[in-house]
C-alpha positions, 0 to 999 in steps of 0.5 A: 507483538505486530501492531499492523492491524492498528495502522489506518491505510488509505490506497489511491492510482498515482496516475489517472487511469488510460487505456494503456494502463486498463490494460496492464496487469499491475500499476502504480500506487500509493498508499498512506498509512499512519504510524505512532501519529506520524503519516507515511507514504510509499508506492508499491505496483499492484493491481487495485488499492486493496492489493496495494493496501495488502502488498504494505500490510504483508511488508509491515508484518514480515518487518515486525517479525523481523525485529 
């Protein structure tokens, strides 16, 4: 069963935005998200915070179908 969608995710830029960065297509970010009470973040390329949530949500559910 994929518990996924339990997961609290919060996404913020891991640098202040420039514009040099206005202009990329994708960058750095980090997300956060709670497992079993246990608080996890990583940082993924994306193009805004909800991307970068999704870009985590999607990773966690092919993980999940894996095991």
């Amino acid at each position: 069963m994929n518990r996924v969608s339990e997961y609290f995710f919060t996404s913020h830029t891991k640098y202040p935005n420039t514009p040099e960065t206005d202009m990329m297509d994708e960058v750095l970010h980090v997300v956060t998200y709670k497992k079993d009470d246990e608080k996890i973040t990583v940082e993924v390329m994306a193009t805004d915070p909800s991307n970068a949530i999704n870009k985590i949500r999607r990773e966690l559910k092919w993980i999940g179908q894996k095991s």
